[in-house]
DRENDO-1510 file (C-alpha; in Angstrom, 1 decimal, always signed):
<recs>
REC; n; res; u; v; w
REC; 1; UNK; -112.1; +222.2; -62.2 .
REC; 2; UNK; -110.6; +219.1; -63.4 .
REC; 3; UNK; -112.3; +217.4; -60.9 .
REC; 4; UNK; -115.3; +218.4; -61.6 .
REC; 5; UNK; -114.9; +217.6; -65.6 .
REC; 6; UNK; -114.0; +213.5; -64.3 .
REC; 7; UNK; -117.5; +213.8; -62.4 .
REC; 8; UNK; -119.1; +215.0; -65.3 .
REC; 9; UNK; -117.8; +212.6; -67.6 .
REC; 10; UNK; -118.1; +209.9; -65.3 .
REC; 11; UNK; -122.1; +210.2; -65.2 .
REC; 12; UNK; -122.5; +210.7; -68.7 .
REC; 13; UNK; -120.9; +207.5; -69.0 .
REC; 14; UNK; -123.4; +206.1; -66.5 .
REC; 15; UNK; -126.1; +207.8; -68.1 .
REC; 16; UNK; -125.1; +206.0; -71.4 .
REC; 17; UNK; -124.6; +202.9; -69.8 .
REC; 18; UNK; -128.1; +203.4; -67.9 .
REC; 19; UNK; -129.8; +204.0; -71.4 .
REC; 20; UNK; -128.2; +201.1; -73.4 .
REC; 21; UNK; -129.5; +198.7; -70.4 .
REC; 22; UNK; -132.7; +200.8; -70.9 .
REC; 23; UNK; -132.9; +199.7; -74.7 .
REC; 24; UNK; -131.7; +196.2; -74.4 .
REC; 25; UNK; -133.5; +195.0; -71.6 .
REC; 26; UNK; -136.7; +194.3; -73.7 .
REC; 27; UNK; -135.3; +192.1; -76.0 .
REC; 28; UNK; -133.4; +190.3; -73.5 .
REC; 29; UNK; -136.8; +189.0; -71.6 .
REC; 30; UNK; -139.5; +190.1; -74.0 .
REC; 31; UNK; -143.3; +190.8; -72.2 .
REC; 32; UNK; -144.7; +187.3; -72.8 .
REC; 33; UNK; -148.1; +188.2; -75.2 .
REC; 34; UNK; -149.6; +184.6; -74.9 .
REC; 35; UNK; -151.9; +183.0; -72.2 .
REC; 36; UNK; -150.1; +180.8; -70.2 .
REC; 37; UNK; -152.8; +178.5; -69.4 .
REC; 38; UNK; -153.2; +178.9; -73.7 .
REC; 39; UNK; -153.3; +175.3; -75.2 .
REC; 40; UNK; -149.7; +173.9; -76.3 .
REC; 41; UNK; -150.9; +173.3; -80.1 .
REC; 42; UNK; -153.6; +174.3; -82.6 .
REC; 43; UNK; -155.7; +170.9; -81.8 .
REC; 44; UNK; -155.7; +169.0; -78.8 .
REC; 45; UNK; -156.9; +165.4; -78.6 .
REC; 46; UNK; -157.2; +164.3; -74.4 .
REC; 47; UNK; -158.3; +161.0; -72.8 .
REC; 48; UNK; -158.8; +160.1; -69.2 .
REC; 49; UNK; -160.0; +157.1; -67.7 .
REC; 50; UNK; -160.8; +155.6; -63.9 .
REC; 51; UNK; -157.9; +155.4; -61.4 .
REC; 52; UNK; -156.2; +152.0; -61.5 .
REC; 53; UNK; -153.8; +149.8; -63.4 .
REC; 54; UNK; -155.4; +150.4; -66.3 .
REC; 55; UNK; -153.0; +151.0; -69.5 .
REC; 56; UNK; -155.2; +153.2; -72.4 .
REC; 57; UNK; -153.6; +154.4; -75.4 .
REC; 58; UNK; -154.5; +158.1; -77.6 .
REC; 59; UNK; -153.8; +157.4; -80.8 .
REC; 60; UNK; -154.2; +159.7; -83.6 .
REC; 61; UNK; -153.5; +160.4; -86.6 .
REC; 62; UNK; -153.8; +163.5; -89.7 .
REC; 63; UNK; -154.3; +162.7; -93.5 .
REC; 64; UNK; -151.5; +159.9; -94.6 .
REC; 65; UNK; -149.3; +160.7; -91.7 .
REC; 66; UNK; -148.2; +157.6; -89.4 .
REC; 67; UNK; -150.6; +157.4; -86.4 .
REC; 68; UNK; -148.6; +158.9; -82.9 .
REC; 69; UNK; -149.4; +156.7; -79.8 .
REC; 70; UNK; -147.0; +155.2; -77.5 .
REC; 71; UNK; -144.7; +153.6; -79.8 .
REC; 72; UNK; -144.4; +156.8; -82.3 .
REC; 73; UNK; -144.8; +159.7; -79.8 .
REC; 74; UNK; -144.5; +162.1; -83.1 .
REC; 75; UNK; -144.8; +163.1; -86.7 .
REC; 76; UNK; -145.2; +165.4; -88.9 .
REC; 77; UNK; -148.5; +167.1; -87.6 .
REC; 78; UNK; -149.4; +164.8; -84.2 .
REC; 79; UNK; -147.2; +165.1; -80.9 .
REC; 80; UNK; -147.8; +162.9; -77.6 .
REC; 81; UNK; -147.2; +164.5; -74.7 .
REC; 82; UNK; -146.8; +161.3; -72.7 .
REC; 83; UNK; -148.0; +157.2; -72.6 .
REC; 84; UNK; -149.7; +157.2; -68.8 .
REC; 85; UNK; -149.4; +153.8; -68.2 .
REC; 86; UNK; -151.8; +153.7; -65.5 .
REC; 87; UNK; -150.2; +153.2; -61.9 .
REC; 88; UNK; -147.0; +151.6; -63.1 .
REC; 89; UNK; -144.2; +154.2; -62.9 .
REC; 90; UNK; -146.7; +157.0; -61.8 .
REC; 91; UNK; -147.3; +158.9; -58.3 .
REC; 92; UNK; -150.7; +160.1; -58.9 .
REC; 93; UNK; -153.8; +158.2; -59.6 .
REC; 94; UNK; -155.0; +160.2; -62.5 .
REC; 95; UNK; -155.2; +158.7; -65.9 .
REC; 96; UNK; -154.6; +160.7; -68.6 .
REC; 97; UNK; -153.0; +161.3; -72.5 .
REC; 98; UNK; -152.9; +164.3; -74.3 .
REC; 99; UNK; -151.4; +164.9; -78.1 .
REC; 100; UNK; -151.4; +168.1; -80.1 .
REC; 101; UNK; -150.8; +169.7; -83.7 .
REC; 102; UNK; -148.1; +171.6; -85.0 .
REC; 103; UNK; -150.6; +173.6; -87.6 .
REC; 104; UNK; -154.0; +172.4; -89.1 .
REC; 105; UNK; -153.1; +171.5; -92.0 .
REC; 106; UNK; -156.4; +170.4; -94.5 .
REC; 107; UNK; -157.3; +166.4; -94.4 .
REC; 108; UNK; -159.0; +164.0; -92.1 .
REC; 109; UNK; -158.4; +163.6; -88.6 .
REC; 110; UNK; -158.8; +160.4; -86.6 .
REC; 111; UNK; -158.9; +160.2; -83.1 .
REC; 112; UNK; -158.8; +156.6; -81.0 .
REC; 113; UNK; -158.5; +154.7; -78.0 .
REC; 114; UNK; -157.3; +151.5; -77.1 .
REC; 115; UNK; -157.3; +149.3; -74.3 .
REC; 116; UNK; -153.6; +148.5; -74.2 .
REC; 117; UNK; -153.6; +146.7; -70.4 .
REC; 118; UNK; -157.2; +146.3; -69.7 .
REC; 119; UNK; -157.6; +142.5; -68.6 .
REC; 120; UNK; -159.9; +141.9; -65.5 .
REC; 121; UNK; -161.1; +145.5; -65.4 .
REC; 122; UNK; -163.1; +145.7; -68.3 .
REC; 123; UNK; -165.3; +147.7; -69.3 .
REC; 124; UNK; -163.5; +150.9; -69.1 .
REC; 125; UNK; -165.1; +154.5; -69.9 .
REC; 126; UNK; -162.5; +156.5; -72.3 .
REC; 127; UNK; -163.7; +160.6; -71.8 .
REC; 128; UNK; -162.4; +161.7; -74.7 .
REC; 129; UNK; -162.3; +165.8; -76.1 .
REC; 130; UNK; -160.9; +167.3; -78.7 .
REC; 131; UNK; -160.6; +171.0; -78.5 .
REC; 132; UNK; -158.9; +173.6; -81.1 .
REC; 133; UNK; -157.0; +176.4; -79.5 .
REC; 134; UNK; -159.2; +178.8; -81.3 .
REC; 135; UNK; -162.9; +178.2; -81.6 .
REC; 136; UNK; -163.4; +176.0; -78.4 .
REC; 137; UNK; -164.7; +172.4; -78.2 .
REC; 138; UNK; -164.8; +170.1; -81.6 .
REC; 139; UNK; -165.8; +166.7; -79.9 .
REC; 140; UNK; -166.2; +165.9; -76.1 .
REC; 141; UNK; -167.7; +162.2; -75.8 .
REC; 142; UNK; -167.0; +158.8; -73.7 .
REC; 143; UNK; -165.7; +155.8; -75.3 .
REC; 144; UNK; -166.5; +152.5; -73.8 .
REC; 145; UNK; -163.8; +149.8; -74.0 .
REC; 146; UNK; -165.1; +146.6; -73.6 .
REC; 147; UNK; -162.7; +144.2; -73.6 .
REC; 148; UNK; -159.2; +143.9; -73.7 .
REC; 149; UNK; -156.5; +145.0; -76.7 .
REC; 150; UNK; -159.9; +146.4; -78.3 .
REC; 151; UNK; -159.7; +150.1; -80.0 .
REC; 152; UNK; -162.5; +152.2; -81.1 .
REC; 153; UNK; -162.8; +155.0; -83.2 .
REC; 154; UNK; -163.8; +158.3; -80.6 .
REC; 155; UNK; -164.1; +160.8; -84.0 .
REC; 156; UNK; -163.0; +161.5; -87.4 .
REC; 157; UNK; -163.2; +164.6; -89.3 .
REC; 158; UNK; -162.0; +166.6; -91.7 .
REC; 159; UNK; -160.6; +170.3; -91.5 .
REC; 160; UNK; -160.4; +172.9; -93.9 .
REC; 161; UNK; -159.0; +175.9; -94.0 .
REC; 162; UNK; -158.4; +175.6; -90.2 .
REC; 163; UNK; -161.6; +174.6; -89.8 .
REC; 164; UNK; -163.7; +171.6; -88.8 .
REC; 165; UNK; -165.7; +171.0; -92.0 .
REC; 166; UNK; -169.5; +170.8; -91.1 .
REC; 167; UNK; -171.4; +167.1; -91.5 .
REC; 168; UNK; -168.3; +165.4; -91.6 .
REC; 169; UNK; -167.5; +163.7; -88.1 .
REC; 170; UNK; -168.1; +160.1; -87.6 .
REC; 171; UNK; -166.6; +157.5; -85.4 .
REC; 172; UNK; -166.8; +154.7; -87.7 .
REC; 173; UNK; -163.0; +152.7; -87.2 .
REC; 174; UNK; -160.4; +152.6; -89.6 .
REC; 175; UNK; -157.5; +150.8; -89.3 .
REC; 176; UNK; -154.6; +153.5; -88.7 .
REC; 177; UNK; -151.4; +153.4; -90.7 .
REC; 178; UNK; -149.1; +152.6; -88.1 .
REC; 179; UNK; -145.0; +152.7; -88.5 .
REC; 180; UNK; -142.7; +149.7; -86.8 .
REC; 181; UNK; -142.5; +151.1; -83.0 .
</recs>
């Protein structure tokens, strides 16, 4: 009889153990609800260019914020995701930059290239898109750098309400408000 009472008592104590496992479980390693293949931010600016030892630059920028390229990877809306430097320190012969938004906060967007390392291999066609996590494609274009150290404007626009306000891209070139880097 005594026996059987430590058997008893013994697997309601695993039973209990069983269910607190049961109820903890989830919020240990919660059921991922996003995409994985989702977009890492709420805008996303990308640039690629041909294969080479070719050194482009993303640089953008949001309302009075300090543009983010290579020497000011982020700020308070605008991250870079990395400076591809063309060939030097890279495995792959893919060029490409990426940068993202924390939020779309309301104000004008500017998004531009530059030819950083471009002597002798001039001119060099920049495809450029800009593409908001929700709503698809804002801006897919190519940029054509024609000589060295030179930077061009791919878009501007403004966003409202986490929206692209209508009529008011343009790729006319505006100096960006850079910080020391």
């Amino acid at each position: 009889m005594i026996r059987t009472l430590i058997q008893d008592v013994l697997l309601a104590m695993l039973l209990g153990v069983a269910a607190v496992i049961m109820f903890i479980l989830p919020s240990v390693n919660p059921a991922a609800k996003d995409d994985p293949a989702q977009l890492p931010g709420n805008l996303v600016a990308s640039i690629a260019w041909p294969a080479g030892p070719i050194d482009v630059d993303l640089w953008v920028q949001q309302g009075d914020d300090l543009a983010v390229g290579y020497s000011n990877k982020s700020g308070r809306v605008w991250s870079l995701l990395r400076d591809d430097l063309g060939t030097a320190n890279d495995d792959t012969p893919l060029n490409y930059e990426s940068a993202f938004t924390r939020g779309l906060p309301d104000g004008e967007y500017a998004i531009n290239v530059r030819c950083f390392g471009c002597a002798g291999h001039v001119p060099v066609p920049v495809s450029v898109e800009v593409r908001l996590a929700e709503g698809g494609v804002v801006w897919r274009g190519t940029v054509d750098l024609l000589k060295d150290k030179q930077e061009r404007t791919a878009i501007r626009f403004r966003m409202a309400g986490g929206q692209v306000v209508s009529g008011s891209a343009s790729n006319v070139f505006k100096q960006m408000k850079r910080g020391e880097g």
